[in-house]
C-alpha positions in Angstrom: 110.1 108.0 113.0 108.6 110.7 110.6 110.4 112.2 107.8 109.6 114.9 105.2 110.8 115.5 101.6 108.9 118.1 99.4 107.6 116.0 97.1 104.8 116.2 93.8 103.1 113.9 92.2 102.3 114.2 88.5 99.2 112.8 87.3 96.8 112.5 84.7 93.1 111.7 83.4 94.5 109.5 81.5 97.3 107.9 79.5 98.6 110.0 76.6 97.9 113.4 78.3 101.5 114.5 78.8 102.8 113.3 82.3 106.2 111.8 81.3 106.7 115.3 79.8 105.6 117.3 82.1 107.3 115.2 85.1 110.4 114.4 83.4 110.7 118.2 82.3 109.9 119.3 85.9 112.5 117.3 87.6 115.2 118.6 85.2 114.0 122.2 85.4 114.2 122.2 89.3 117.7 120.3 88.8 119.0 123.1 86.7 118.1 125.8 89.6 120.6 123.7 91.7 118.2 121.2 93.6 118.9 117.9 94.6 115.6 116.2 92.7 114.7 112.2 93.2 112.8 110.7 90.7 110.3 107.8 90.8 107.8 106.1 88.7 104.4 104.9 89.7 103.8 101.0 88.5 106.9 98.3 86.9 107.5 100.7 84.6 111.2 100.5 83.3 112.2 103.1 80.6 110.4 106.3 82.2 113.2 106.0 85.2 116.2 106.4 82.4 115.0 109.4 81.4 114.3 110.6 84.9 117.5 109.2 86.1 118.9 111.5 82.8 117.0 114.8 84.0 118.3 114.2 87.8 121.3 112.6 87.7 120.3 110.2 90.3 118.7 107.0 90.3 114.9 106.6 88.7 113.1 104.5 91.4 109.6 102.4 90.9 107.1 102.7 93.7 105.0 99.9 93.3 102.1 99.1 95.7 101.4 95.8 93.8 104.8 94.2 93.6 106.0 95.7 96.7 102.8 96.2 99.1 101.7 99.5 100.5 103.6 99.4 103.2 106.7 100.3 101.5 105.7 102.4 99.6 106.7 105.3 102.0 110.0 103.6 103.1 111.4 102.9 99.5 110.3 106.5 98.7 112.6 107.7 101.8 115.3 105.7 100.9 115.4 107.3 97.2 114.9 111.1 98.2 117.9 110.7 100.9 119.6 113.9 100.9 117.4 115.2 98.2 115.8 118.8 98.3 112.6 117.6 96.6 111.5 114.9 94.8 109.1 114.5 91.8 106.6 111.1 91.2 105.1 110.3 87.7 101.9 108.4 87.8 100.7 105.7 85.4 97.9 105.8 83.6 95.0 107.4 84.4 95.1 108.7 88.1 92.5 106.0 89.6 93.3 103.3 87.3 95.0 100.4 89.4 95.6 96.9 89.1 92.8 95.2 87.5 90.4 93.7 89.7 92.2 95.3 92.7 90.1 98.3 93.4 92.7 101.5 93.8 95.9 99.0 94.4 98.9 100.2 92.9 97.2 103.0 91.2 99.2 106.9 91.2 96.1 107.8 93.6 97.1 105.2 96.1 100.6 105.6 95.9 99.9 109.4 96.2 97.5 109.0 99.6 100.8 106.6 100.8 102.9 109.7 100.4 100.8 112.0 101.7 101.0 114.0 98.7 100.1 116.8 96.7 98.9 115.5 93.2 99.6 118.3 90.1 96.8 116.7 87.5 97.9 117.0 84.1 95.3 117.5 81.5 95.1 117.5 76.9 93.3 120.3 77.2 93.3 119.9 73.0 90.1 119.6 72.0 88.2 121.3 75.0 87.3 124.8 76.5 84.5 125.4 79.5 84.1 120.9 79.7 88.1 121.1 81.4 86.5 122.9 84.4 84.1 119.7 85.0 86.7 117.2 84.2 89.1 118.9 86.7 86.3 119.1 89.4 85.7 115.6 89.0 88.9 114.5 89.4 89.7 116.5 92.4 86.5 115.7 94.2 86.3 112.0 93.8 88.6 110.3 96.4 88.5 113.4 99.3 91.8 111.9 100.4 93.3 112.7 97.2 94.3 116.3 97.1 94.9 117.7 93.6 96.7 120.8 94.3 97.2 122.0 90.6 96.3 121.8 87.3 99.0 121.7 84.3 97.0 122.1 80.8 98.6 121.0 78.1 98.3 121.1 74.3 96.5 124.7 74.5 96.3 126.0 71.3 96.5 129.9 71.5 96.3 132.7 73.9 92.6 132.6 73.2 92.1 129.2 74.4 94.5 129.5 77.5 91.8 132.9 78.4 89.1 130.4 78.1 90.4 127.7 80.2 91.5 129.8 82.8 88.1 131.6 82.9 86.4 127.8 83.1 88.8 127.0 86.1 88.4 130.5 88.0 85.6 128.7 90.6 87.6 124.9 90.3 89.4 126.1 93.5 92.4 124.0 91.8 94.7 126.4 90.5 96.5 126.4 86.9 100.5 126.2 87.7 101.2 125.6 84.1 100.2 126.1 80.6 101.8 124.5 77.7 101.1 125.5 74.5 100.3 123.0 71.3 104.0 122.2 69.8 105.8 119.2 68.0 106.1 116.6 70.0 109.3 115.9 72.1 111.4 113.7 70.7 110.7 110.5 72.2 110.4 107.7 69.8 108.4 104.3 70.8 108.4 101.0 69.6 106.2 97.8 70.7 107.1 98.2 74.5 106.7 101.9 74.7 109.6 104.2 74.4 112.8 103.7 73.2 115.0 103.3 76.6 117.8 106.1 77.5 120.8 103.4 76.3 119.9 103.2 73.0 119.5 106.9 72.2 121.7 108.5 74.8 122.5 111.7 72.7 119.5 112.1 71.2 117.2 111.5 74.9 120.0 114.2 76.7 118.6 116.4 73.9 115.0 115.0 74.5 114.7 115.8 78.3 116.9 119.1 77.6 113.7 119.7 75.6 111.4 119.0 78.2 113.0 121.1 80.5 112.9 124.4 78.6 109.2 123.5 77.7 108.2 123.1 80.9 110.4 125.9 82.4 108.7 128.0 80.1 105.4 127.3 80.7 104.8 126.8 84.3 105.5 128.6 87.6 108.3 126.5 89.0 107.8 128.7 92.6 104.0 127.4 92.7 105.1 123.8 92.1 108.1 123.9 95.0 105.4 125.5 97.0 103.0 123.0 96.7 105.6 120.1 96.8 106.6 121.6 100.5 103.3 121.1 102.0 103.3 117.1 101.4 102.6 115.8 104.8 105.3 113.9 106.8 105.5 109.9 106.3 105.1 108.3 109.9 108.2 105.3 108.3 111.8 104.9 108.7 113.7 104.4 105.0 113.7 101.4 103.5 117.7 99.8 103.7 118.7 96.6 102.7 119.4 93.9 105.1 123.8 93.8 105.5 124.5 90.1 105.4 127.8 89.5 107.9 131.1 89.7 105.8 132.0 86.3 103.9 133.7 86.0 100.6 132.4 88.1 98.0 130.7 86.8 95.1 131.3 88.0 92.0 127.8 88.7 90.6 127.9 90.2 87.2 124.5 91.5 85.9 123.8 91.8 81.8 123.4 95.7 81.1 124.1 97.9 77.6 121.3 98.7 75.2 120.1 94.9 75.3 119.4 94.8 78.9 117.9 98.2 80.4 115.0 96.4 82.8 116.5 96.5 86.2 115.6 98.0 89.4 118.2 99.9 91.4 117.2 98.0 94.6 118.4 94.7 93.0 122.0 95.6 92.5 122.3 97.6 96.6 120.0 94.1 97.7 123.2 92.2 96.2 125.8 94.1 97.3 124.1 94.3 101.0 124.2 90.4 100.5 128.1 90.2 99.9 128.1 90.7 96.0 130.9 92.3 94.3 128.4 93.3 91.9 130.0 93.7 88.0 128.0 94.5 84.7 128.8 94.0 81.9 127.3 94.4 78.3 126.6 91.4 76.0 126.5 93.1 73.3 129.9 94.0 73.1 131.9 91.9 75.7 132.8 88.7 74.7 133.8 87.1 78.4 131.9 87.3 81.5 133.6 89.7 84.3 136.8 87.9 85.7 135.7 86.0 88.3 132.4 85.4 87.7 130.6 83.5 90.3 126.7 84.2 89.7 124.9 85.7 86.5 121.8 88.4 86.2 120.3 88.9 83.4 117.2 91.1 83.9 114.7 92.4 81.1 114.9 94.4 78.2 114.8 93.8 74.4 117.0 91.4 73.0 114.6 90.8 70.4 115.8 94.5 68.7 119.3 92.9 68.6 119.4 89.5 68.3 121.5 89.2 65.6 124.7 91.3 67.6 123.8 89.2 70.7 123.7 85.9 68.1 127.3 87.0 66.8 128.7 87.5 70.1 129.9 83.4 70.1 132.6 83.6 72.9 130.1 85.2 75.4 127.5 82.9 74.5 129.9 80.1 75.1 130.8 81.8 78.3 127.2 81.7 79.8 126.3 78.6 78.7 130.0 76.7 80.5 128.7 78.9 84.1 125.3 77.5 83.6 126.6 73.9 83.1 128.9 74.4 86.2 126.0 74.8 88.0 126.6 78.6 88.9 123.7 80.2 89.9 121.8 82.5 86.9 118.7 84.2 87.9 117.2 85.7 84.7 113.9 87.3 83.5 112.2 88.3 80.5 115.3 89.5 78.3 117.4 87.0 80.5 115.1 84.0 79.6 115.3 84.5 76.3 118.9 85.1 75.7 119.3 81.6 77.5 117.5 79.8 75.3 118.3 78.0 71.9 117.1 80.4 69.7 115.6 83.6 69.2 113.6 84.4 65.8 115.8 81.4 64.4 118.9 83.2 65.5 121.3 81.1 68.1 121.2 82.3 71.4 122.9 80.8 74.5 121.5 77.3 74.5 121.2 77.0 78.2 117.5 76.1 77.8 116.0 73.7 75.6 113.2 76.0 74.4 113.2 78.8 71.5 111.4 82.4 71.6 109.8 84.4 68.8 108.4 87.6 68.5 104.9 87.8 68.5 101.8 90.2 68.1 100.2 89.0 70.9 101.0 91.7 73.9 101.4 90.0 77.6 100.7 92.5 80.1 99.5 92.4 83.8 100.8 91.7 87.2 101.1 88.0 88.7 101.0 86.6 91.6 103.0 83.8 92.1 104.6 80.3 94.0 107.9 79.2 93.7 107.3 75.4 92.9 110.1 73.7 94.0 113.9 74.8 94.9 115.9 77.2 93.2 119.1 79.3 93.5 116.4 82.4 93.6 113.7 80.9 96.2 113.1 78.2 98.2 109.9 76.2 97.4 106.6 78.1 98.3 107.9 81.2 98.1 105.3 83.8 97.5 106.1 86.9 94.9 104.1 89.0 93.2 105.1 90.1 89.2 104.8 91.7 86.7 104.8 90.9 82.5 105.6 93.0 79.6 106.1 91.1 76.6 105.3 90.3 72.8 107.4 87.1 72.8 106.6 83.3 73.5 108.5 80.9 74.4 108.1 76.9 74.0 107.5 75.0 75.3 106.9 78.2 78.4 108.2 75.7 81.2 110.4 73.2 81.6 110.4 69.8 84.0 111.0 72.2 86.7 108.9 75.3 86.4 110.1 78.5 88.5 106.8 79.4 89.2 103.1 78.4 89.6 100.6 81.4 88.7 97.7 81.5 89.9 95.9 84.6 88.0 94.9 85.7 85.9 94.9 81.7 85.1 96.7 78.8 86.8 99.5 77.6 85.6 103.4 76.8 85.7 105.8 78.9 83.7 109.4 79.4 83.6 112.4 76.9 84.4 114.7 75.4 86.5 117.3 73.7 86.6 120.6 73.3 88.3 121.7 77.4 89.1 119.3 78.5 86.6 116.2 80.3 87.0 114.6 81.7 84.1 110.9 83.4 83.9 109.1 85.7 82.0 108.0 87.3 85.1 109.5 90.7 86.7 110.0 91.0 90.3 110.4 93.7 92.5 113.5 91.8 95.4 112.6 94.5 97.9 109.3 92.5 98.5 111.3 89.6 99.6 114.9 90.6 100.5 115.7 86.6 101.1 115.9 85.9 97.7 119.4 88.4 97.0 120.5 86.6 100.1 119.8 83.3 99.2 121.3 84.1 95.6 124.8 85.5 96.6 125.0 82.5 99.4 124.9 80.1 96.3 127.4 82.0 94.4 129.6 81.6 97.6 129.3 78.1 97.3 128.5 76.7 94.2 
């Protein structure tokens, strides 16, 4: 089966150059005109997809080639831009910077030649005049199956300078679709992670990507773009769907959300529902008892660390989560989630599920994983294979317990994580459409537990 969606991707030189911008503002300017736009997001990345999801008013999606493989790349993508008029993908990073060690894996280049297509190269054209015309060249000429299709040039000081860029790029063959001029910086505030997700800001990031949208609008040729986006190539792949287990009780599966708890992939939740989950969130924050019902817990990533003392205060629902763990329910959490469960965080009481603290550190752990489960779980059977992902400044000690959830074998060996009864609780992020069993082995437990 072959299927085509118009479709961009929106790349850079490098990190810092303007893509969330220019992507973000480019999905919501095609919105406005009355499109149906799907967003996605090169690499793990969780906080760029809230403000995509904000801009579209559908779903940000990851397309990861690491945590998910290449080959669904394409159906994942298809299974996002369902029904959609045209879809728009920010990269990560640089545009041939992949996984480290990995050659082009998982880089916005490989995910773009996976898609079969068009790459629209952002550049900080900020301290530069004639040298943009070689950077550009180089760019476009160094993978011949990457095919940059247009230049956006960004942080141009003056009509002067725009005159001079253009007049570099004249024999590029890669046109300019967009010039934005040198202007206060949107409104996106970061912290140690990167920015400051959609559910803690809501107002001010609708008035953010509002922002972006009448930059953007204003300073490139919206036609060209939806021209170029139309002649992506079609993907020889069916859409990706999760696997329908045959009807059985539902399981209540509630899964930790609000401002606390942002990091979750939208596959997770339709993986879980596919599996027989009545799937409930809820926000820890504020809600001091787990949905009625509750058979199973998810408590993904996000930054608990921020508000530790309003999870800390929240006694009931701490109680609650620690009674389901010691019922043997199953609890699958990560990051965030392992955290929350253990017995303190920065000195503060947390759910005492583990017998481990967590603290804020200045050490950042970054980098994908690839990893075993070592014994039994309510997540994976023993020798699972996964690949991950971590994203923190925290530690946690002792960082496994008698039963670790996984052994890791790069970038060192080692065990991390913990197990025991329902509970599994890692630092590591994983992407379930790599290894649909896992929901499916989940919401069996809840059945039964």
């Amino acid at each position: 089966m072959s299927a085509s969606v118009p479709r961009l991707v929106v790349a850079a030189p490098s990190s810092g150059s303007g893509k969330t911008t220019v992507a973000t503002g480019l999905m919501a300017a095609f919105a406005a005109r009355g499109l149906a736009v799907s967003p996605h997001k090169v690499g793990p990345d969780y906080i760029d997809p809230g403000y995509h999801a904000l801009a579209t008013g559908r779903a940000g999606r990851n397309l990861d080639a690491y945590l998910c493989g290449p080959e669904l790349v394409g159906p994942l993508f298809l299974h996002g831009a369902r029904g959609c008029d045209l879809a728009v993908v920010e990269g990560v990073m640089g545009l041939y910077d992949g996984a480290a060690g990995q050659g082009e894996l998982a880089s916005t280049a490989h995910v773009a030649k996976l898609l079969r297509a068009p790459v629209v190269l952002v550049v900080d054209a900020s301290s530069q005049s004639r040298s943009v015309a070689a950077l550009v060249h180089g760019f476009a000429s160094w993978d011949p199956e990457v095919r940059v299709g247009g230049v956006i040039l960004n942080k141009v000081a003056s009509d002067r300078h725009e005159e001079l860029l253009r007049e570099a790029l004249d024999a590029s063959g890669v046109p300019v679709l967009g010039v934005l001029r040198r202007v206060r910086q949107v409104d996106t505030p970061s912290r140690h992670l990167g920015l400051v997700p959609v559910a803690e800001r809501r107002a001010e990031a609708v008035a953010a990507v509002a922002a972006m949208a009448a930059q953007v609008s204003e300073g490139c040729d919206l036609d060209a773009l939806a021209a170029l986006a139309r002649t992506a190539g079609a993907l020889p792949c069916a859409a990706w769907e999760p696997p329908v287990t045959p009807a059985g009780r539902r399981a209540v599966v509630a899964v930790a959300g609000g401002p606390a708890f942002t990091f979750s992939y939208a596959e997770h939740t339709e993986l879980l529902a596919a599996a027989g989950a009545e799937v409930v969130p809820f926000d820890p924050l504020r809600d001091e008892r787990l949905p009625e019902g509750t058979d199973g817990l998810v408590i993904g990533g996000g930054f608990p660390e921020v508000y530790a003392a309003e999870l800390s205060a929240n006694e009931p629902l701490r109680g609650a989560v620690a009674g389901l763990a010691r019922s043997g329910a199953p609890v699958a959490a990560e990051c965030a989630g392992l955290l929350y469960l253990c017995r303190e965080l920065d000195g503060l009481p947390m759910c005492g599920v583990l017998d481990a603290t967590a603290r804020m550190t200045e050490r950042l752990t970054l980098g994908y994983r690839d990893a075993v489960a070592v014994g039994d779980s309510a997540l994976a059977a023993a020798g699972t294979r996964m690949r991950g992902h971590e994203f923190h400044r925290t530690a946690v000690e002792p960082g496994a317990g008698a039963a670790p959830a996984w052994g890791v074998r790069a970038p060192a060996r080692r065990v991390e994580g913990f197990v025991q009864r329902g509970v599994h609780a890692s630092y590591l992020h994983t992407h379930w459409a790599s290894e649909p069993g896992v929901a499916r082995r989940f919401v069996e437990r809840c059945r039964t537990s």
